[in-house]
DOZA-520129 format. One record per residue (C-alpha): chain; residue number from 1; x negated, y negated, z. Coordinates in steps of 0.5 Angstrom, whole numbers, padded with zeros to 4 digits, always signed. Layout:
<pts>
+----+-----+-------+-------+-------+
| ch |   i |     X |     Y |     Z |
+----+-----+-------+-------+-------+
|  A | NUM |     X |     Y |     Z |
...
+----+-----+-------+-------+-------+
</pts>
This chain:
<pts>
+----+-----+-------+-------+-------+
| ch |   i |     X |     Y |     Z |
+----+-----+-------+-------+-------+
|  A |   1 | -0071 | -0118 | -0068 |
|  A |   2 | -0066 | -0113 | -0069 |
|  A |   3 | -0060 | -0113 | -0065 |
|  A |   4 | -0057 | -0107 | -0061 |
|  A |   5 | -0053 | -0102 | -0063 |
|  A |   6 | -0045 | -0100 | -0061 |
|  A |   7 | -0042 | -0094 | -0062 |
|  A |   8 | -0035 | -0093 | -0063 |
|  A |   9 | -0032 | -0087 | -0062 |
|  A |  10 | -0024 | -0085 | -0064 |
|  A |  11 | -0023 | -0080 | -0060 |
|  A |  12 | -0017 | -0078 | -0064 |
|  A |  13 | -0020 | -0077 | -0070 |
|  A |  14 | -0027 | -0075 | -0067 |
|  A |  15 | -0030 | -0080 | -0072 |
|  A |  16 | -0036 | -0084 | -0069 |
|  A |  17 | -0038 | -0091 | -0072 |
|  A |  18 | -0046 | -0094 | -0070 |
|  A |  19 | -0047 | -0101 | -0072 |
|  A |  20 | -0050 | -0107 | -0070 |
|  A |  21 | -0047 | -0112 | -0065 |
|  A |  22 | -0044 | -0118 | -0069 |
|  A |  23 | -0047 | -0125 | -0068 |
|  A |  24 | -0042 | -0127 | -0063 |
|  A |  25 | -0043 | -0121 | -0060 |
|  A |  26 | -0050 | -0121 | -0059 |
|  A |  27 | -0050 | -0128 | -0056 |
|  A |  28 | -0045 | -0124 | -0050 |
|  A |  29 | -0049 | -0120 | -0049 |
|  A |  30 | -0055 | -0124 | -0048 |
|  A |  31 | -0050 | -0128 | -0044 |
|  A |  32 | -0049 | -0122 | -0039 |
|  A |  33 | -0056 | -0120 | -0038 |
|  A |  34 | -0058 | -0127 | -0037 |
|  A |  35 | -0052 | -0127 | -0032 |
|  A |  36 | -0055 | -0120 | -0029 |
|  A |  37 | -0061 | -0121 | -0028 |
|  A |  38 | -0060 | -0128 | -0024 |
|  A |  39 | -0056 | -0123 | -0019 |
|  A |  40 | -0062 | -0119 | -0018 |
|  A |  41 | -0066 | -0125 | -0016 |
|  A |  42 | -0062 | -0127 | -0012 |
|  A |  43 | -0061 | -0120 | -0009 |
|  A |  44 | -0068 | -0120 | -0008 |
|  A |  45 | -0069 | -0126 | -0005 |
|  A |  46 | -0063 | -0125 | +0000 |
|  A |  47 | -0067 | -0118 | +0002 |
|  A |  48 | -0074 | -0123 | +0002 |
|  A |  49 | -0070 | -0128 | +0007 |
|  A |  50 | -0067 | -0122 | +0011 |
|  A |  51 | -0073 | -0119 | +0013 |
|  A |  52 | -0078 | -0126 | +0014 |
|  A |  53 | -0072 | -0128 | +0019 |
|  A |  54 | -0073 | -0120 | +0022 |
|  A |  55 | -0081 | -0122 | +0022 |
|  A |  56 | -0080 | -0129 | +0026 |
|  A |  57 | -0075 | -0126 | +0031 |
|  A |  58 | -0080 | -0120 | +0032 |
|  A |  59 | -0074 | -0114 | +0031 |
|  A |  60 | -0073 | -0109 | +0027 |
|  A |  61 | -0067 | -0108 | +0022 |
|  A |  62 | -0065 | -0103 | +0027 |
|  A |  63 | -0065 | -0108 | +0033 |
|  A |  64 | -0061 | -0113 | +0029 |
|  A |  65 | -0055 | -0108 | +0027 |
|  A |  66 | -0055 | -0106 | +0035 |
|  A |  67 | -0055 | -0113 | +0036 |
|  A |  68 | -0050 | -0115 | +0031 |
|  A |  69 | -0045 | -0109 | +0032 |
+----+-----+-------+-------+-------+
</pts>
C-alpha cells in the first residue's frame, strides 16, 4: 500500500514540493483517522439515541425543543 502524498508549498519562492508521508507520519495519520471516525460513530449513536427517546416519549423533535426552551 502506498502511503498519502503532502504537498509543500513555499509561498516565497513559489516552489511546490509532493512527496510521501514518512513512516511516523503515516502512523499520525492512521491515528487521527481512527480518532475521527470514532467521533462519527459516536455522533451517530447519539443521533440514534436522540430519536428512539423522541419515539418512547411519542413527540416530535420539535415538541422536545418547545418543551426544553
Amino acid at each position: 500500500m502506498t502511503k498519502p502524498m503532502i504537498r509543500i508549498h513555499n509561498t516565497e519562492t513559489n516552489e511546490v514540493i509532493d512527496r510521501e508521508m514518512t513512516d511516523i507520519e503515516f502512523v499520525e495519520y492512521k491515528k487521527e483517522q481512527a480518532q475521527f471516525e470514532a467521533v462519527k460513530l459516536a455522533k451517530a449513536a447519539r443521533v440514534e439515541a436522540k430519536a428512539e427517546l423522541l419515539q418512547r416519549l411519542g413527540i416530535t423533535e420539535d415538541e422536545a425543543k418547545l418543551l426544553l426552551s
